[in-house]
MARZADO-112328 format. One record per residue (C-alpha): residue in three letters; chain; x, y, z. Coordinates in pm, 1 decimal, decimal comma. Example, Ala and Ser with C-alpha at 12.3 -4.5 7.8 and 13.67 -1.06 7.14 Angstrom:
<sites>
site code ala&unit A&u 1230,0&v -450,0&w 780,0
site code ser&unit A&u 1367,0&v -106,0&w 714,0
</sites>
This chain:
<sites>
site code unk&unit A&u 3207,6&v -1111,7&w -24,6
site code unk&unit A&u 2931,0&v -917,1&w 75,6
site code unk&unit A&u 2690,6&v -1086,5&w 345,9
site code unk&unit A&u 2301,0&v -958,2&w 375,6
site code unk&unit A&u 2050,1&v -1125,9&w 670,0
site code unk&unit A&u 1709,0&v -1050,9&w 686,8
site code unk&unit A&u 1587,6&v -1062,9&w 1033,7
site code unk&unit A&u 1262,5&v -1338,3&w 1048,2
site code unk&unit A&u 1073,1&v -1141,9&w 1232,5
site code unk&unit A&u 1092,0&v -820,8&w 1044,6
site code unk&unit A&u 740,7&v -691,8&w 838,4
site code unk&unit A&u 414,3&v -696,6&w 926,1
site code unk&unit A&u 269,1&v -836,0&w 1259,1
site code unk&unit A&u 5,8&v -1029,3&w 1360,0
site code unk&unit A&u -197,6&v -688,3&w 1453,5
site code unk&unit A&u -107,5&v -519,7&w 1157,6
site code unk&unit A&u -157,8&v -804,8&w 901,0
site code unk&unit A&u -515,5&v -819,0&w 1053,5
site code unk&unit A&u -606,6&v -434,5&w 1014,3
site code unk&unit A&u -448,6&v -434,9&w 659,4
site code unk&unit A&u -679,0&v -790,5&w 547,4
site code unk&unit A&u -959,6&v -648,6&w 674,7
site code unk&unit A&u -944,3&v -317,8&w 487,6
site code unk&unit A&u -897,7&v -515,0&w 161,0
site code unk&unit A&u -1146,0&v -735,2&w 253,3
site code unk&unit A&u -1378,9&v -377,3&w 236,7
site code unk&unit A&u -1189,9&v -245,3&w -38,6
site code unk&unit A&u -1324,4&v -582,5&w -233,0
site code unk&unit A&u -1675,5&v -531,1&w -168,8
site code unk&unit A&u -1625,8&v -200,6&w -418,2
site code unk&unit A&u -1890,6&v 58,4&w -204,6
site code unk&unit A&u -1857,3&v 388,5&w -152,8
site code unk&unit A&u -1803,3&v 572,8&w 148,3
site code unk&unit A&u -1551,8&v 323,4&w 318,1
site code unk&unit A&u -1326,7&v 519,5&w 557,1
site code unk&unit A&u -1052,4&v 465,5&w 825,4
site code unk&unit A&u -1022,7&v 640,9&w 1124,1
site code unk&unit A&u -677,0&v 787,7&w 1069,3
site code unk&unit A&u -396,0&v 632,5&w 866,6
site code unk&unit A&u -454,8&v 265,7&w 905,1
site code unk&unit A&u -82,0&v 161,1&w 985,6
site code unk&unit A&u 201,5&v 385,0&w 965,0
site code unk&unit A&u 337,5&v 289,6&w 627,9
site code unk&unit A&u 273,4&v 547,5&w 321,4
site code unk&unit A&u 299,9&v 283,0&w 28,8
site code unk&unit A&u -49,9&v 101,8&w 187,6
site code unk&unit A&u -217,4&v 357,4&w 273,5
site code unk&unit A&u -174,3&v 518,4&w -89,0
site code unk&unit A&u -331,1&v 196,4&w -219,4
site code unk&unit A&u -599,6&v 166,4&w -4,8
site code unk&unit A&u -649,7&v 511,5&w -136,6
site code unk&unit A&u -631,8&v 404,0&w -513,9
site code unk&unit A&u -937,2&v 149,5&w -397,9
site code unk&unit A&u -1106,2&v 417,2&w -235,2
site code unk&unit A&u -1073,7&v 396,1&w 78,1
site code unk&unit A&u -1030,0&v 747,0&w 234,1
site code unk&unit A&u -932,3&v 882,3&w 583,8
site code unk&unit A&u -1119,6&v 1006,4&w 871,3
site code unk&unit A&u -1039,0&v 1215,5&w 1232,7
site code unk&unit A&u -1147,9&v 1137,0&w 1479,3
site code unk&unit A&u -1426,4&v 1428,1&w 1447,2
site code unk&unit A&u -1547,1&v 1197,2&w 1108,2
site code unk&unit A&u -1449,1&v 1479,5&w 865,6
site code unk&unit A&u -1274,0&v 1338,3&w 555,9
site code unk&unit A&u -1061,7&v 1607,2&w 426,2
site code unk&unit A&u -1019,3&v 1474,5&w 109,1
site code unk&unit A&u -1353,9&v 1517,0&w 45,9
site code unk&unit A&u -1399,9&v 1810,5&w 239,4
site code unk&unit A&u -1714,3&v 1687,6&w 490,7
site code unk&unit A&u -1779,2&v 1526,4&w 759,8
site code unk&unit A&u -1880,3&v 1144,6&w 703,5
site code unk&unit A&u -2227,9&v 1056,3&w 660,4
site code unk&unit A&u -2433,2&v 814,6&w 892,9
site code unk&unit A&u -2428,6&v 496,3&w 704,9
site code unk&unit A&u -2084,1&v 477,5&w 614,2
site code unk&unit A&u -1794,6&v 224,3&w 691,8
site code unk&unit A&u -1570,8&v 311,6&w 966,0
site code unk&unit A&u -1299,5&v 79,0&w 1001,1
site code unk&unit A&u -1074,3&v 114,8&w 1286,1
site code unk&unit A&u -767,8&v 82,2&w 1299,3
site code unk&unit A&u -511,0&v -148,4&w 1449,0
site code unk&unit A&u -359,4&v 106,4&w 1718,4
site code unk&unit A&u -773,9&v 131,0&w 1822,2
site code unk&unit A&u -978,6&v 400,9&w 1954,9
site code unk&unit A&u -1125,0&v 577,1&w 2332,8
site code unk&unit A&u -1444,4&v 432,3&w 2448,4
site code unk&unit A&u -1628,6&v 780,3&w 2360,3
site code unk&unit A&u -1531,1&v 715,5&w 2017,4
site code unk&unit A&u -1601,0&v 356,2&w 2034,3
site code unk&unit A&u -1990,2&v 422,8&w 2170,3
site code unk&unit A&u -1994,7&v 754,0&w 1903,0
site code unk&unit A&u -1954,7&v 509,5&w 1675,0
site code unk&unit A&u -2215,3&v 253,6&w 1702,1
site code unk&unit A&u -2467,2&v 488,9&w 1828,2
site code unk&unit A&u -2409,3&v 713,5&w 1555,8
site code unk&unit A&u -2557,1&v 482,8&w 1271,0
site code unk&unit A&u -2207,7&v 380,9&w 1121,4
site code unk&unit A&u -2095,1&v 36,3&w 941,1
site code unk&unit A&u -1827,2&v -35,0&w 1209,5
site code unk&unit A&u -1528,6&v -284,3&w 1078,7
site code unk&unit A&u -1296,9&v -306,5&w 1431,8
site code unk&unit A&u -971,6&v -390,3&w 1339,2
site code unk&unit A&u -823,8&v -284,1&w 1615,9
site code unk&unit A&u -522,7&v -517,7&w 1767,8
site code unk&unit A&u -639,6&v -793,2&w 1980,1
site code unk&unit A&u -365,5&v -700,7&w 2235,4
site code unk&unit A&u -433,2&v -344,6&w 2265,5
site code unk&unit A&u -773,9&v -448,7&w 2287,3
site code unk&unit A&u -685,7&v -607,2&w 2610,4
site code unk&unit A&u -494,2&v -324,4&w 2744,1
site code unk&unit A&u -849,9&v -124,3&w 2715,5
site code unk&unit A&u -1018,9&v -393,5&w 2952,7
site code unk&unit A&u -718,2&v -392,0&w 3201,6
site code unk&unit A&u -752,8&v -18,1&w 3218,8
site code unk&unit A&u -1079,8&v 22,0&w 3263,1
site code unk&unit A&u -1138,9&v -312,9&w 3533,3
site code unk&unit A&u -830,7&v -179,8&w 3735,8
site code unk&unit A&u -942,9&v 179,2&w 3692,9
site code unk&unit A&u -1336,2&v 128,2&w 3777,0
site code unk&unit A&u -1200,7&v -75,6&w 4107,4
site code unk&unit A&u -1029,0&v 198,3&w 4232,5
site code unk&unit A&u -668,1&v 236,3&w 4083,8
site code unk&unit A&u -455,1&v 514,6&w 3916,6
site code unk&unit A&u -320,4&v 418,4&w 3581,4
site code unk&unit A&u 40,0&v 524,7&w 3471,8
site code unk&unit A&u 68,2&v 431,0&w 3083,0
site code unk&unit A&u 415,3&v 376,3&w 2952,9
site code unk&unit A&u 452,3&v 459,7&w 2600,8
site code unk&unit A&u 491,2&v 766,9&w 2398,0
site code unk&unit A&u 227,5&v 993,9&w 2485,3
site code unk&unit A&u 182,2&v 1152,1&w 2118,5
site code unk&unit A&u 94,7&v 770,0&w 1953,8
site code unk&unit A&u -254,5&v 699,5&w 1890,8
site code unk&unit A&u -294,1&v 359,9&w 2080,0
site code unk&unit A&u -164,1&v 587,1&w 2388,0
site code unk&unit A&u -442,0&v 810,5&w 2315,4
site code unk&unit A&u -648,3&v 497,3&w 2292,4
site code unk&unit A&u -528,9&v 376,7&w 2622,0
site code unk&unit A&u -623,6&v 679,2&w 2790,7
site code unk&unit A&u -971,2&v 670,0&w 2675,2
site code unk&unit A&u -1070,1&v 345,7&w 2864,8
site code unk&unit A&u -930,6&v 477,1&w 3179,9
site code unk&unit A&u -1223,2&v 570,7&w 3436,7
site code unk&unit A&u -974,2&v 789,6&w 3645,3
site code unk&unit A&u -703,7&v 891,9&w 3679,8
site code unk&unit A&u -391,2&v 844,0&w 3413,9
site code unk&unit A&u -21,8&v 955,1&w 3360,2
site code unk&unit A&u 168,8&v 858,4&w 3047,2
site code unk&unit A&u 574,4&v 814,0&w 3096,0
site code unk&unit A&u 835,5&v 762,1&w 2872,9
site code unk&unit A&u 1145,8&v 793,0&w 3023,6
site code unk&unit A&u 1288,7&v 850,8&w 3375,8
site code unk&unit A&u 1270,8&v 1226,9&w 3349,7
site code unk&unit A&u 903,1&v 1189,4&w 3345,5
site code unk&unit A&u 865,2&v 1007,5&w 3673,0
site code unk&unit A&u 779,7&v 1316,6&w 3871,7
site code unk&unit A&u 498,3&v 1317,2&w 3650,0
site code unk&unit A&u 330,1&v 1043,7&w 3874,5
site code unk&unit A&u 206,2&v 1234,4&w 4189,1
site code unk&unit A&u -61,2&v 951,9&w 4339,2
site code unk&unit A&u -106,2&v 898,8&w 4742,9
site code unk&unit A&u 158,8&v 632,2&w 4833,1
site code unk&unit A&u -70,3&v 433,1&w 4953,8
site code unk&unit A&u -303,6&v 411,2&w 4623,8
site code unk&unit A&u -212,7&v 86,5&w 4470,2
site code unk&unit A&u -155,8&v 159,5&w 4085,8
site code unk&unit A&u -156,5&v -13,3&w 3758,0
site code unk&unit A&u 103,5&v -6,8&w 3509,8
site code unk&unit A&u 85,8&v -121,6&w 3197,0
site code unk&unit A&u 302,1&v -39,0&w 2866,4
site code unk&unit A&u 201,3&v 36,4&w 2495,8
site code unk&unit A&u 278,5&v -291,8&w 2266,0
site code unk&unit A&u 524,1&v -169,4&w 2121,6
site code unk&unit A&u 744,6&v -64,2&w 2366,6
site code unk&unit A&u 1115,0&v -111,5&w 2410,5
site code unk&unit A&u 1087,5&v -452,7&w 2680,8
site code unk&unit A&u 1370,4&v -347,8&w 2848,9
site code unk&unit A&u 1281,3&v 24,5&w 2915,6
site code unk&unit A&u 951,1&v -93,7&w 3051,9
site code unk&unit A&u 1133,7&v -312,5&w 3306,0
site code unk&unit A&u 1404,3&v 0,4&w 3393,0
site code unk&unit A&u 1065,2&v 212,0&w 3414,6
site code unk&unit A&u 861,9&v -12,7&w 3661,5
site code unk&unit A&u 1158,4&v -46,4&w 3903,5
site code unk&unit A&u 1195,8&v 305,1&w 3901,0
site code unk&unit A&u 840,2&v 336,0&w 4028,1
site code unk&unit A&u 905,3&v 63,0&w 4239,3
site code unk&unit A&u 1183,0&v 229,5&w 4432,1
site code unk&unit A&u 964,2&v 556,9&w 4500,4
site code unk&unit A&u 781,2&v 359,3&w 4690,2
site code unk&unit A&u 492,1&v 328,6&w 4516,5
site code unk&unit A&u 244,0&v -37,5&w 4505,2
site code unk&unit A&u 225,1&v -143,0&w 4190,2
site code unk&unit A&u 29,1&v -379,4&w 4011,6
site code unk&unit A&u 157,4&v -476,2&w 3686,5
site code unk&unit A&u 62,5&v -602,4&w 3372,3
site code unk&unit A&u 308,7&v -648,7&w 3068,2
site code unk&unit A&u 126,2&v -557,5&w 2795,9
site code unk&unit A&u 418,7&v -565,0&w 2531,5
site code unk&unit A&u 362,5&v -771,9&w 2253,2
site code unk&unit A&u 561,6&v -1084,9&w 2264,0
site code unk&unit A&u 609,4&v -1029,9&w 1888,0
site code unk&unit A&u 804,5&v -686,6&w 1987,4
site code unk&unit A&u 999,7&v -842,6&w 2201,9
site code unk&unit A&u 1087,2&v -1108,6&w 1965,8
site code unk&unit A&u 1171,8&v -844,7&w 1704,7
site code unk&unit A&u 1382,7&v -648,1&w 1924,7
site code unk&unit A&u 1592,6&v -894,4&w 2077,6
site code unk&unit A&u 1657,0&v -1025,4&w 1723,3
site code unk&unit A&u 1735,4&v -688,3&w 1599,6
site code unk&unit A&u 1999,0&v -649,2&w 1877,0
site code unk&unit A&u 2132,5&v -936,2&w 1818,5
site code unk&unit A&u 2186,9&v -892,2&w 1442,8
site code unk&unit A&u 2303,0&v -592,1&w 1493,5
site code unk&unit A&u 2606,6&v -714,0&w 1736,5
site code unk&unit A&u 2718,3&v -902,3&w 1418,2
site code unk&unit A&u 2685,2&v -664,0&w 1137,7
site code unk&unit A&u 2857,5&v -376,7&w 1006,8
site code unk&unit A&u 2566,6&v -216,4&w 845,1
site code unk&unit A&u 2211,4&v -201,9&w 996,5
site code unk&unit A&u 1907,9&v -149,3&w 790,9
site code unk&unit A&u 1610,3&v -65,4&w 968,8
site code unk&unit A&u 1288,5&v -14,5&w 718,9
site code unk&unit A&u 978,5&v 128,0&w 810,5
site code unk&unit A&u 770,4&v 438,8&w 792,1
site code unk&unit A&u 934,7&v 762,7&w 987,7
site code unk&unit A&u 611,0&v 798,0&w 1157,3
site code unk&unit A&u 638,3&v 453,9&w 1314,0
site code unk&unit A&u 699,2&v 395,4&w 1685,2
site code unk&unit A&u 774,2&v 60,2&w 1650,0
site code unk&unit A&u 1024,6&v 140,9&w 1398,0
site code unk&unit A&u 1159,9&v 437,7&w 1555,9
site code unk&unit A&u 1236,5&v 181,0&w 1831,0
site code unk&unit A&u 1410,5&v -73,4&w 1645,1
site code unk&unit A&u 1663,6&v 223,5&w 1533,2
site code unk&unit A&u 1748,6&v 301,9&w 1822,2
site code unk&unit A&u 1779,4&v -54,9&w 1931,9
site code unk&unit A&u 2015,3&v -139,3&w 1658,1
site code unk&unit A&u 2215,9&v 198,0&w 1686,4
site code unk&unit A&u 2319,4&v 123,7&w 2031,5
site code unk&unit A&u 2509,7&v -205,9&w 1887,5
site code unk&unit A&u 2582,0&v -89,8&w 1540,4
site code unk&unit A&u 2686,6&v 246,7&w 1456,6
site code unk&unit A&u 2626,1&v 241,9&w 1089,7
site code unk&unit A&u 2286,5&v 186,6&w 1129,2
site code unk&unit A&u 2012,8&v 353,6&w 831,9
site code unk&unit A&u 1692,5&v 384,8&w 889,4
site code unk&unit A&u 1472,7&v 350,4&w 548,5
site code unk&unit A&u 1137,1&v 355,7&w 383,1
site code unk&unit A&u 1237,5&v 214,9&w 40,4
site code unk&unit A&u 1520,8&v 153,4&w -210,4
site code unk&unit A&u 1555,9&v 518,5&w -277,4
site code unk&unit A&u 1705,6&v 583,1&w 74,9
site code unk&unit A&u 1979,7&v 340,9&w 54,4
site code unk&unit A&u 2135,6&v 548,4&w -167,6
site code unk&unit A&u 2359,8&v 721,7&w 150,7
site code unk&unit A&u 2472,9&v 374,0&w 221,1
site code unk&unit A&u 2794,7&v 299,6&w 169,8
site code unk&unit A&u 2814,0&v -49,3&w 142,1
site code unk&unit A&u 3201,9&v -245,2&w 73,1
site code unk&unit A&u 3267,2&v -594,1&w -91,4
site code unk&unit A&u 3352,8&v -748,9&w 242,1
site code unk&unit A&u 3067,9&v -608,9&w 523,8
site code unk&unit A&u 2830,7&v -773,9&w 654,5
site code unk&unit A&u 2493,3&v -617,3&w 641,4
site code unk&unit A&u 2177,2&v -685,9&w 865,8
site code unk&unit A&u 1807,0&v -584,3&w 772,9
site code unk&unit A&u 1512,1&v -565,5&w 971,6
site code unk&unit A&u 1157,1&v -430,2&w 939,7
site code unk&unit A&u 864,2&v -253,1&w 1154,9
site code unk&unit A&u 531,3&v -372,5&w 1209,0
site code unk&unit A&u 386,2&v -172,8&w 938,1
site code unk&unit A&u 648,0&v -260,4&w 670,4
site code unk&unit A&u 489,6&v -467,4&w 363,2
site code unk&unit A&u 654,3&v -756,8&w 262,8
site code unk&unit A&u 691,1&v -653,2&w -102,8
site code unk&unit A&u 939,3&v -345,4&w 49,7
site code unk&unit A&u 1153,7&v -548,9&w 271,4
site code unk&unit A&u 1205,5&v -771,5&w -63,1
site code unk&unit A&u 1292,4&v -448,3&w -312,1
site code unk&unit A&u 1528,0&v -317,4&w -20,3
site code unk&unit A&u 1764,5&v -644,1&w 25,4
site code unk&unit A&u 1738,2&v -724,8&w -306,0
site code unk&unit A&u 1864,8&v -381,2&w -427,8
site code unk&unit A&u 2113,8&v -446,4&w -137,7
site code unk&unit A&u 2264,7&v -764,0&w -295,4
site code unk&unit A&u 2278,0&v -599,7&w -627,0
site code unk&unit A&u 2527,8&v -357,6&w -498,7
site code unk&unit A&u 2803,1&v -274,1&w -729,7
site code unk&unit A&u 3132,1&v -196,3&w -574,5
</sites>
């Protein structure tokens, strides 16, 4: 008989659930001109009903294409989880704008490491994925110098005076265990570093759990957006230990799954995944006919 576990951590995180309540909460109040700067998570299915409420996007630049302007002073910028530079940040407030600032408490606190260790003298190196918005976020708090690294092939990318000391810090959502492989390798150059782990202990959580799952299962379902990091992450997490592993964004997708009377099947979630989707995918799951 078929077996199906749902990974407790999987869905929404503290950050996210946050960001998403507080656009609601605007989306309540029913006035017009209520924007986010960007998507607000990385999930399609919320961000097409915050559209349905009227709740449109933004760049960074405040032109809504949708509506094919740039934003006027007066209206509700909300930020979003991932946050924002400090240019934008002051462009914002000075600018006349309704600012709702959802952005994650813990990325929040990356910004003031950055910008304490940077203003007292120190080099940043990032560790993340330099295309992600709460990289770009990162950067913008830095007063100095920055590098973002990913991998060990981007090492040589770090080119400070030896002896600089330099602050490292990692995006939330990082894989823990890269980070660590990452700030030895930095280490070993010779380099003084003053850390900070800024991973989320809710990743963490999430990805040892998915690792673990997938150790026991013969099919891994990972669910999420395809634009999410996070997500991405927990993949390639769960690939490593199960090679049947499916990455999803709703029912439709498990259709290449081919699921047998006797496997056992293990499902996670991203940090933008809703609830409600992690519910229609195991339950479509369990309904499998064989």
């Amino acid at each position: 008989m078929m077996t199906v576990t749902v990974a407790k951590s999987a869905g929404f995180c503290f950050g996210v659930r946050r960001a998403v309540g507080m656009a609601y909460a605007e989306a309540e109040k029913k006035k017009s001109g209520v924007y986010t700067l960007g998507p607000l998570i990385h999930n399609e299915s919320v961000v097409d009903d915050l559209a349905s409420r009227g709740i449109r996007i933004v760049d960074e630049d405040l032109f809504c294409a949708e509506e094919n302007q740039t934003i006027p002073a007066g209206s509700t910028v909300i930020v979003r989880s991932h946050g924002i530079s400090e240019e934008l940040h002051q462009k914002l407030h000075h600018g006349g704008f309704h600012v709702v600032d959802a952005t994650c408490p813990f990325v929040r606190k990356i910004h003031d490491v950055v910008k304490a260790k940077s203003l007292a003298g120190m080099p940043v190196v990032i560790i993340g994925n330099p295309d992600h918005p709460e990289v770009h976020g990162i950067q913008g708090w830095v007063h100095g110098e920055s590098v973002v690294i990913e991998k060990p092939e981007d090492i040589h990318k770090i080119s400070y005076p030896k002896d600089v000391e330099v602050c490292v810090i990692a995006q939330t959502t990082f894989n823990f265990h890269k980070f660590q492989e990452l700030v030895e390798i930095i280490k070993s150059l010779g380099y003084h570093v003053n850390v900070t782990n800024t991973i989320c202990n809710a990743t963490k959580e999430r990805q040892e759990e998915a690792l673990l799952l997938a150790g026991s299962s013969d099919i891994m379902i990972v669910i999420g957006g395809k634009a999410s990091s996070n997500t991405r992450k927990l993949y390639e997490i769960c690939l490593s230990r199960c090679p049947a592993t499916y990455f999803v964004q709703s029912p439709d997708d498990l259709k290449s799954v081919r699921f047998t009377n006797d496997c056992c099947v293990g499902i996670t979630a991203g940090a933008s995944t809703p609830n409600t989707i992690i519910q229609e995918v195991s339950l479509d799951v369990r309904r499998t006919e064989f």
